[in-house]
C-alpha positions as a printed Julia matrix, in Angstrom:
510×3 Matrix{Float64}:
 116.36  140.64  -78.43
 116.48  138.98  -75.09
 116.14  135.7   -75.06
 113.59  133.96  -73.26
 115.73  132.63  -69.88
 116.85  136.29  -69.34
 113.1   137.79  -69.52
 112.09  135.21  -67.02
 115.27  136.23  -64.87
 114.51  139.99  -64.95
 110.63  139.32  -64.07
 111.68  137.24  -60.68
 114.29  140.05  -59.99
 111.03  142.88  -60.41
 108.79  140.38  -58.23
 111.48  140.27  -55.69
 111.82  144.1   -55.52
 107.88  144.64  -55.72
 107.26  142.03  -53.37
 110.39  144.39  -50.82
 108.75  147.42  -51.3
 105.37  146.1   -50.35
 106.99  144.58  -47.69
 107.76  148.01  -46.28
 104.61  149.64  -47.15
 105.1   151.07  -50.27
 105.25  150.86  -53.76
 108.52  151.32  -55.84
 109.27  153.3   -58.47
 106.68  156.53  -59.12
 105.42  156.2   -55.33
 108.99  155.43  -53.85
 108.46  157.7   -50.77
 109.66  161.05  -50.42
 112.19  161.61  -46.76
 112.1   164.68  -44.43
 114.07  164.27  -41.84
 113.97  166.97  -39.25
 117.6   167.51  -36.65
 116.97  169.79  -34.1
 120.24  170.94  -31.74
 119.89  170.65  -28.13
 116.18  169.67  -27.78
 115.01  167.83  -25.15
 111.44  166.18  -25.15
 110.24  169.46  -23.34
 107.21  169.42  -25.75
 103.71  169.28  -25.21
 102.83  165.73  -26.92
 105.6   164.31  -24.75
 103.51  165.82  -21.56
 105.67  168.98  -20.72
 102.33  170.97  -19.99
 104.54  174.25  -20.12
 106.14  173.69  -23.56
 104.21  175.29  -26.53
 104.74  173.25  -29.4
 101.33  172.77  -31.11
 103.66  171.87  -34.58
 105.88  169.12  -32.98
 102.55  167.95  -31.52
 101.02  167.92  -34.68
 103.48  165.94  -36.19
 103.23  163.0   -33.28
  99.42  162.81  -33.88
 100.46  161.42  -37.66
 103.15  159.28  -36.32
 105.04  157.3   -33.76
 106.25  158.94  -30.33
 109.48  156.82  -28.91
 108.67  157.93  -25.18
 112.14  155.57  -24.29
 114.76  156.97  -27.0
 118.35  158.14  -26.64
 121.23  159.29  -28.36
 124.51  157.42  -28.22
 126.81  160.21  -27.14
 125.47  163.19  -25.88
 127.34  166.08  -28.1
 126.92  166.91  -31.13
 128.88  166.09  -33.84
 129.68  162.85  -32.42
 126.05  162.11  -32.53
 125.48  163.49  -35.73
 127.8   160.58  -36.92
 126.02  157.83  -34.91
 122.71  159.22  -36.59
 124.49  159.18  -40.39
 126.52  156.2   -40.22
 124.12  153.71  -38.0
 127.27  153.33  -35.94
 127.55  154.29  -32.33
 130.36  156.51  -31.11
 132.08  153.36  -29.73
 132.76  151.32  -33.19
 134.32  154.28  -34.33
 136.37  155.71  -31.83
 135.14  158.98  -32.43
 134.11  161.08  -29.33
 134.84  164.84  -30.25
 133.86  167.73  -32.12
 136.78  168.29  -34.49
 137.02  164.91  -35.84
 135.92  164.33  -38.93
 133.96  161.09  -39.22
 136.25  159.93  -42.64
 139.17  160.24  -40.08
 138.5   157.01  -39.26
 136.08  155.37  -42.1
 137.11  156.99  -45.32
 134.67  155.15  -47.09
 131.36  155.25  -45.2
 128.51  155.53  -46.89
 126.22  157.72  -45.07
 122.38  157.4   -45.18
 121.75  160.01  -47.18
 124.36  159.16  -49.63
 122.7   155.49  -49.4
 119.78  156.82  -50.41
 121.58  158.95  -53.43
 123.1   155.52  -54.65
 119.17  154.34  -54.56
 118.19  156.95  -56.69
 117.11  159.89  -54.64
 118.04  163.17  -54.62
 119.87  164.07  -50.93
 119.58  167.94  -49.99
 120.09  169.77  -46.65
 119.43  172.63  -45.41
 120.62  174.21  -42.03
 122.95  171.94  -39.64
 122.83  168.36  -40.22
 127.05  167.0   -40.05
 128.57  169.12  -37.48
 130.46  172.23  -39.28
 132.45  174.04  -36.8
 135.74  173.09  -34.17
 137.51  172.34  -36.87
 135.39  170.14  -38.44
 133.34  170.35  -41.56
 130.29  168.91  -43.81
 130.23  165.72  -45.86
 129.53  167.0   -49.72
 129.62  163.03  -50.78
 126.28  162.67  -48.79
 124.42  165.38  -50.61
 123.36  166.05  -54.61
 123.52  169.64  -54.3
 125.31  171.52  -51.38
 124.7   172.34  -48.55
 122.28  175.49  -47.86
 124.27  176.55  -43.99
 122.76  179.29  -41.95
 124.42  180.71  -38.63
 124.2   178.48  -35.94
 125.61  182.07  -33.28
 123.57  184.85  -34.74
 123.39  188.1   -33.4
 121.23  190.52  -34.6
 122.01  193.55  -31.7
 125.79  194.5   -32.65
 125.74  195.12  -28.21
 125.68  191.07  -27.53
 128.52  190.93  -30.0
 130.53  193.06  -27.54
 130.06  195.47  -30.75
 129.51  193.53  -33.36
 132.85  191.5   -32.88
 133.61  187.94  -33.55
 132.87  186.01  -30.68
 134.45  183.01  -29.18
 131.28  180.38  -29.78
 130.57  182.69  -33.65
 134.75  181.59  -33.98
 134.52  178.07  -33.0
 131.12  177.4   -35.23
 133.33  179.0   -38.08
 136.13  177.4   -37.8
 138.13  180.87  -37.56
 140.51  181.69  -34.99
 140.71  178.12  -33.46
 143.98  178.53  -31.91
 142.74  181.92  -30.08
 139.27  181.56  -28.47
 140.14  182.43  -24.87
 140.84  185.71  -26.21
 138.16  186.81  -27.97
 134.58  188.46  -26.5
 131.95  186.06  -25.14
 128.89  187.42  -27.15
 125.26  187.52  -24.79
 123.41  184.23  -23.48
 120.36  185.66  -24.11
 118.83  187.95  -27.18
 115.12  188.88  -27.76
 114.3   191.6   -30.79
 111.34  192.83  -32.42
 111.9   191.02  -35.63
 110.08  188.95  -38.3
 111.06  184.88  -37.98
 113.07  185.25  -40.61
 115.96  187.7   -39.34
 117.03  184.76  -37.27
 118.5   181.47  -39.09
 115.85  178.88  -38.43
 113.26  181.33  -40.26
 115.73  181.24  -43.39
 116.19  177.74  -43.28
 112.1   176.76  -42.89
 111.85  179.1   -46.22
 114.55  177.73  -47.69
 113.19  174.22  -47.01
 109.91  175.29  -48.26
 111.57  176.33  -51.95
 113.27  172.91  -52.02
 109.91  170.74  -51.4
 108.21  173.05  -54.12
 110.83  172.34  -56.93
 110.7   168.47  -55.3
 107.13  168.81  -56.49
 108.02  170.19  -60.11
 110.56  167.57  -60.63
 108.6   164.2   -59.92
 111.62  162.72  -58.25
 112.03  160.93  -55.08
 113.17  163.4   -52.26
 115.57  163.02  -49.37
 115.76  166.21  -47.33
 117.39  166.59  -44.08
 116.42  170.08  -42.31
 118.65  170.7   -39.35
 116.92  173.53  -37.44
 119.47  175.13  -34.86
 117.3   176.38  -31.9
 117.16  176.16  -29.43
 120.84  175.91  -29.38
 122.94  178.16  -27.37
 123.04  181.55  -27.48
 119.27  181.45  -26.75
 117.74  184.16  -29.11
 114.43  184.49  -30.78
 111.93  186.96  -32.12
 110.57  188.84  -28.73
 106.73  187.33  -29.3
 108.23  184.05  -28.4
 109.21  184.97  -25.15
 106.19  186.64  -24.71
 104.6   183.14  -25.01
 105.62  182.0   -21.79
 105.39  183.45  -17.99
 108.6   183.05  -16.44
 107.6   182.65  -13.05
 105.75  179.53  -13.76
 108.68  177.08  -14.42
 109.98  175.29  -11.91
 113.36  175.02  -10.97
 115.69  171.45  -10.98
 115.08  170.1    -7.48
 117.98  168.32   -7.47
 121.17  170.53   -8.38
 123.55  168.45   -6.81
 125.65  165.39   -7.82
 124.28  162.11   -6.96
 125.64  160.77   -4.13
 128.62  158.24   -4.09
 128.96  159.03   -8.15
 132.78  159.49   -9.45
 133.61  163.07   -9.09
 134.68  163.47  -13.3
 130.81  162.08  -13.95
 129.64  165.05  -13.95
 130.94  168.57  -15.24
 130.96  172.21  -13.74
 130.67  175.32  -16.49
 131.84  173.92  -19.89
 130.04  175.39  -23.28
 127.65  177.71  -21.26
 130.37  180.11  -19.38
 131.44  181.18  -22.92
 128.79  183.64  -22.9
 128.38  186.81  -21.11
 127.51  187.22  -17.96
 127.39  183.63  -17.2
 129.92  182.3   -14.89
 129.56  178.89  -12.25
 128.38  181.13   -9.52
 126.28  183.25  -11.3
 124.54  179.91  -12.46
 123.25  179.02   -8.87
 121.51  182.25   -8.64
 117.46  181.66   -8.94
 117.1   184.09  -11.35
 119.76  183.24  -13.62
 118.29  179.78  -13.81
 114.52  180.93  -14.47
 116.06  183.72  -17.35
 117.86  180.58  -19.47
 114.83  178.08  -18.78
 112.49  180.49  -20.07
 114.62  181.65  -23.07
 115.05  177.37  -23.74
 111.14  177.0   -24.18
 111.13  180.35  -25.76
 113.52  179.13  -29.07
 111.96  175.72  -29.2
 108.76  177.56  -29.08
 110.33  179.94  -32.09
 111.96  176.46  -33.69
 108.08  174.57  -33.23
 106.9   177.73  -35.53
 109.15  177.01  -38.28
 108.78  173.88  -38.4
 104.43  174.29  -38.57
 105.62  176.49  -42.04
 107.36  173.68  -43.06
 104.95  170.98  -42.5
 101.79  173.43  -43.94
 103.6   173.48  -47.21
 103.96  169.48  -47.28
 100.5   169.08  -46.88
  99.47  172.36  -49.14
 101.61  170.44  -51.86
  99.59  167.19  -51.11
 103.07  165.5   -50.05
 102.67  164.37  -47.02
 101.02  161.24  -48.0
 103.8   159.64  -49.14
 106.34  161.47  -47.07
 108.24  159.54  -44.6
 109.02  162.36  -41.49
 111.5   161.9   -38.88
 111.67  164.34  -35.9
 115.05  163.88  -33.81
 116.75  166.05  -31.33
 121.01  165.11  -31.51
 121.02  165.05  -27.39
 119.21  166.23  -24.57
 119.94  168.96  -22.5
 120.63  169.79  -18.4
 118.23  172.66  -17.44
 120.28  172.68  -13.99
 119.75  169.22  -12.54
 123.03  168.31  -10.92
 123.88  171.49  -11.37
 124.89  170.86  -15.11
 123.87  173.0   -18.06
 123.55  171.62  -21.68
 125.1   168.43  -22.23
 128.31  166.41  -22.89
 126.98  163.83  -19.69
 126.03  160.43  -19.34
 122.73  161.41  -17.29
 119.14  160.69  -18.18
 118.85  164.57  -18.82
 121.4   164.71  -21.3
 121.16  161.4   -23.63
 116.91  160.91  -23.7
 115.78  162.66  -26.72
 112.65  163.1   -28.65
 111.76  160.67  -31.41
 108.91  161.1   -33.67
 108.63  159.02  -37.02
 105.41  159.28  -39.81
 105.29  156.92  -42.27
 102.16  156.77  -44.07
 100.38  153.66  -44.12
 102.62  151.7   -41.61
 103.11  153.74  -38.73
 100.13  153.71  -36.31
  99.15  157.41  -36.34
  99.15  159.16  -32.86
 100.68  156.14  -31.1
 103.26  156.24  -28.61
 105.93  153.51  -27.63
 107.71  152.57  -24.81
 110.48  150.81  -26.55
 114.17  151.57  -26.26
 115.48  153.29  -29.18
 118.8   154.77  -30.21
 120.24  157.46  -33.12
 121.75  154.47  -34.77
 118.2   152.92  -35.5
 116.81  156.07  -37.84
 119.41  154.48  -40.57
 118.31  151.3   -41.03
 114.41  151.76  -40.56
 114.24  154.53  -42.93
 116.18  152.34  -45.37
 113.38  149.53  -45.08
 110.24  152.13  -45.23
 111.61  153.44  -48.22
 112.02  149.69  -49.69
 115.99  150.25  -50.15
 118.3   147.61  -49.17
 119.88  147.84  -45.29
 122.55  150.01  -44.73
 125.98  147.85  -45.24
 128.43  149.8   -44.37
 131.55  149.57  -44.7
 131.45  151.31  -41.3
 129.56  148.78  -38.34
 126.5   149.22  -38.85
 124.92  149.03  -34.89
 121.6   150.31  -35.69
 118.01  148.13  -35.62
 115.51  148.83  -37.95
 112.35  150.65  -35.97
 109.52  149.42  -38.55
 108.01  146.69  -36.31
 107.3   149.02  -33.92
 105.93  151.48  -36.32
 103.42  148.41  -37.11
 103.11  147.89  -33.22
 104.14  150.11  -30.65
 104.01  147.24  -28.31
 106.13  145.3   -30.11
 110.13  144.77  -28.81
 113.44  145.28  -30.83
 116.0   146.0   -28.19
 115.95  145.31  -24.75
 118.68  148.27  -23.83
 119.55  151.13  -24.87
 123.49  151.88  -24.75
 125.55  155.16  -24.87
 128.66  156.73  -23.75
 130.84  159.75  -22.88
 134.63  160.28  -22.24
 136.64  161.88  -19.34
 139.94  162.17  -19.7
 141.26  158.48  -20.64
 138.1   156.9   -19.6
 135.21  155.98  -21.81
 131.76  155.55  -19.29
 129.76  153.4   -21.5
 126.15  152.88  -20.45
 123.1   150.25  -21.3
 119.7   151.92  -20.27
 116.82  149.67  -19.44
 113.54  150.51  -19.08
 113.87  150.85  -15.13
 118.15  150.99  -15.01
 121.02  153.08  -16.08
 124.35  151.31  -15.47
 127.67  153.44  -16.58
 130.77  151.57  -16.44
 133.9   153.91  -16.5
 137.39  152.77  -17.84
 140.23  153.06  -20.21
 139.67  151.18  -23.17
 141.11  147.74  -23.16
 141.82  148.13  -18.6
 140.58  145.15  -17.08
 137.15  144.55  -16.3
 138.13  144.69  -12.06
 139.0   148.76  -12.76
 136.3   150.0   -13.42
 133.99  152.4   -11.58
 130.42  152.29  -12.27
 127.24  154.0   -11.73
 123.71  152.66  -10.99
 120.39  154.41  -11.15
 117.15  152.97  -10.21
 114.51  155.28  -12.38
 111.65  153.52  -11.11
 113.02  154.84   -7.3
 114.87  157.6    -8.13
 114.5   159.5   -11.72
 116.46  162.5   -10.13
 119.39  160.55   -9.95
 120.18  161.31   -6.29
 122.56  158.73   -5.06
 124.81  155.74   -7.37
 123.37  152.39   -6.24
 125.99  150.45   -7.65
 127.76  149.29   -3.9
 123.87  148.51   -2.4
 122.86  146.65   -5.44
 125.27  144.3    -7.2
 122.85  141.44   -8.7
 121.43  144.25  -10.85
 124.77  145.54  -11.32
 125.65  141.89  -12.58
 122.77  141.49  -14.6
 123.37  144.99  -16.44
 127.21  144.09  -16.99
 126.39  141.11  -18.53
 124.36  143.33  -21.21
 126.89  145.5   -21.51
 129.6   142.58  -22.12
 127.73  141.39  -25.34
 129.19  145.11  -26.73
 132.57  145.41  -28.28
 134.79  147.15  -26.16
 134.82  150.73  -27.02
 137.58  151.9   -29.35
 140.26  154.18  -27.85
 139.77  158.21  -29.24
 141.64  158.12  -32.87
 139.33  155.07  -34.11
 139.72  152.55  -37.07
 141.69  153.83  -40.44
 139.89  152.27  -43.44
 137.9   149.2   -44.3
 140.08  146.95  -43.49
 140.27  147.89  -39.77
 136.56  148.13  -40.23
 136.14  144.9   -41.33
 138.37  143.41  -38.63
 136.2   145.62  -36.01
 133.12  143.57  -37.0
């Protein structure tokens, strides 16, 4: 039998975790709250509840009207497996020195622990399906996060053998398999563009809503606390969807980017010409400034997040059908943004408004005010620790830096502030441009890790002027330059590409 000190210990220590849960919202134990969290590649916040009144995306909308829109949010670098990590970890791109897509995140932190595998030391399940940690370019998926693993689908799917220059591997189906690494110049480019008469499922995201679907149903059976991450592809290059999709939209009716030049008096490497896109047929630079290349690629964008939106309405009709969503926390996030042309730049890999804003979208029952919106800054790193608190677990501790700020007062009050920046950052070459946005400013400093202070090269944009980025203020303004440097100075300096090995550098990095 206890004895009586030890009962009176382990009723304080059930007060103290009743009295955290409530704190967050919930109640522990039986009601701990279930976790979808939704990844979409390469979507912008072209959707209708952010205002895009050409975007059809009545299920993304949907899902804002029980939940918090971040109107101000961005990603902390804008490719993808990079941010994937920033989004897992809580730790910006930065503290870990890792910038690239082949680079496995336990390169440089061995002994992260992820937020879903925080959540599986808290008692949850962890499941994905689809693309959540990058898996391609040499790298590969983290089975430590997950309880089961991973259900993958294609992110390059072809489903007309004559865009896989006849059924053959192609260089982006290589790369996203990690087959053939060494040889990707030399294999076909497979089409841009594919749109078949086929049921949602013949293309991956169909597959991976049903497959989601199955998981929330045996979720149900079990009784057990949930986390499931859902990484829809679309609309991800190459842009292909069921034909009806397309249909959706007129062509003719989106505009073009009116500004498809760099800005002016902005470091030549800033920007980037070709990249990812020009590995599929028939897209080349020139062939990119033609009008109707341009109107064919912005149409087939809206048309897969259109296709994506649909999947995603299965997904959330079987939450509610299963009388889940109650107690459901839902997070929508895109990894980065995407260039539809401005400065002349297609999909990403920038430090540009275009590329790093993302949508944001976060339900939680009973906290979050439902159908608000919020101008406050947010980043990827925050999702870690503010799911942590709705779901009454203990902040994220690492042993990676944990840069991430926990979201749930703003849930409570949109108007309420938690940051006063948002930062990011992208390499060229030896230079890292790391950037604070404000809620008017983006500043970019460029240098080598480490260089002084006096070689830098920076950028300034004025959004409240000048959201197309036309012309770098930085030489005609240099109080706000000043006053943005000084934010940026309370940041560690960024870590050179390899990052830290282990906890102790870790440690020492805090």
């Amino acid at each position: 039998m206890p004895t009586m000190s030890a009962v009176i210990r382990l009723r304080i220590s059930a007060c103290w975790a009743i009295a955290y849960c409530v704190s967050a919202g919930f109640v522990c134990a039986a009601e701990r709250p279930n976790v979808l969290l939704i990844c979409v590649d390469d979507l912008k916040p072209a959707l209708g509840c952010y205002g895009d009144k050409l975007a059809i995306t009545p299920n993304i909308d949907r899902l804002a009207a029980r939940g918090v829109r971040f109107d101000l949010a961005y990603c902390n670098q804008s490719v993808c497996a990079p941010s994937r990590n920033n989004l897992m970890l809580g730790s910006r791109s930065t503290s870990l020195g890792i910038y690239s897509l082949s680079r496995n995140f336990r390169a440089a932190v061995p002994d992260a622990v992820t937020l879903p595998q925080h959540f599986l030391r808290h008692g949850y399940r962890t499941e994905a399906v689809g693309k959540l940690f990058h898996t391609g370019h040499g790298n590969h998926d983290d089975d430590a996060s997950w309880s089961v693993p991973t259900h993958k689908e294609k992110v390059v799917e072809y489903l007309d053998p004559t865009n896989s220059a006849g059924g053959q591997l192609t260089r982006e189906e290589a790369l996203f398999t990690n087959q053939r690494l060494g040889a990707i110049n030399k294999l076909p480019r497979g089409a841009a563009i594919e749109t078949t008469d086929v049921a949602d499922d013949a293309y991956a995201d169909g597959r991976i809503a049903a497959e989601a679907i199955r998981r929330l149903r045996a979720a149900k059976e079990r009784g057990t606390p949930l986390f499931l991450a859902v990484g829809f592809v679309k609309p991800h290059l190459p842009l292909t969807a069921p034909r009806k999709y397309f249909d959706l939209h007129d062509p003719a009716k989106f505009p073009l980017a009116p500004f498809q030049r760099e800005p002016k008096g902005a470091p030549g490497y800033a920007g980037k010409i070709g990249g990812e896109i020009v590995n599929y047929d028939p897209l080349t630079i020139e062939s990119l400034r033609a009008e109707k290349t341009q109107r064919e690629l912005i149409h087939a964008y809206y048309a897969c997040v259109s296709y994506m939106d649909a999947q995603l309405g299965r997904l959330l009709d079987e939450l509610d059908r299963l009388d889940l969503a109650r107690n459901t926390l839902v997070v929508l996030w895109g990894d980065h943004g995407w260039h539809l042309g401005d400065h002349g730049i297609w999909t990403k890999h920038t430090n540009y408004e275009q590329a790093n804003r993302i949508p944001l979208i976060i339900v939680a029952p009973e906290v979050a005010k439902a159908g608000a919106s919020s101008k406050q800054l947010a980043e990827t790193v925050d999702v870690f620790p503010t799911l942590a608190e709705l779901a009454g677990l203990p902040p994220p501790a690492g042993p990676q830096p944990i840069d991430g700020v926990s979201l749930v007062p703003v849930l409570r009050d949109p108007a309420a502030a938690v940051r006063d920046h948002a930062y990011h950052c992208f390499p060229r070459g030896d230079r890292i441009g790391r950037a604070v946005r404000t809620d008017r400013y983006r500043l970019v400093e460029w240098k080598q890790p480490g260089a002084a202070a006096d070689s830098a090269e920076l950028e300034l944009y004025d959004y409240a002027t000048d959201p197309l980025e036309t012309e770098n203020l930085a030489a005609s303004q240099p109080e706000v330059v000043d006053a943005l440097r000084a934010i940026l100075a309370r940041h560690p300096e960024a870590l050179p590409p390899g990052g830290i090995v282990g906890k102790h550098a870790t440690a020492k990095r805090k």
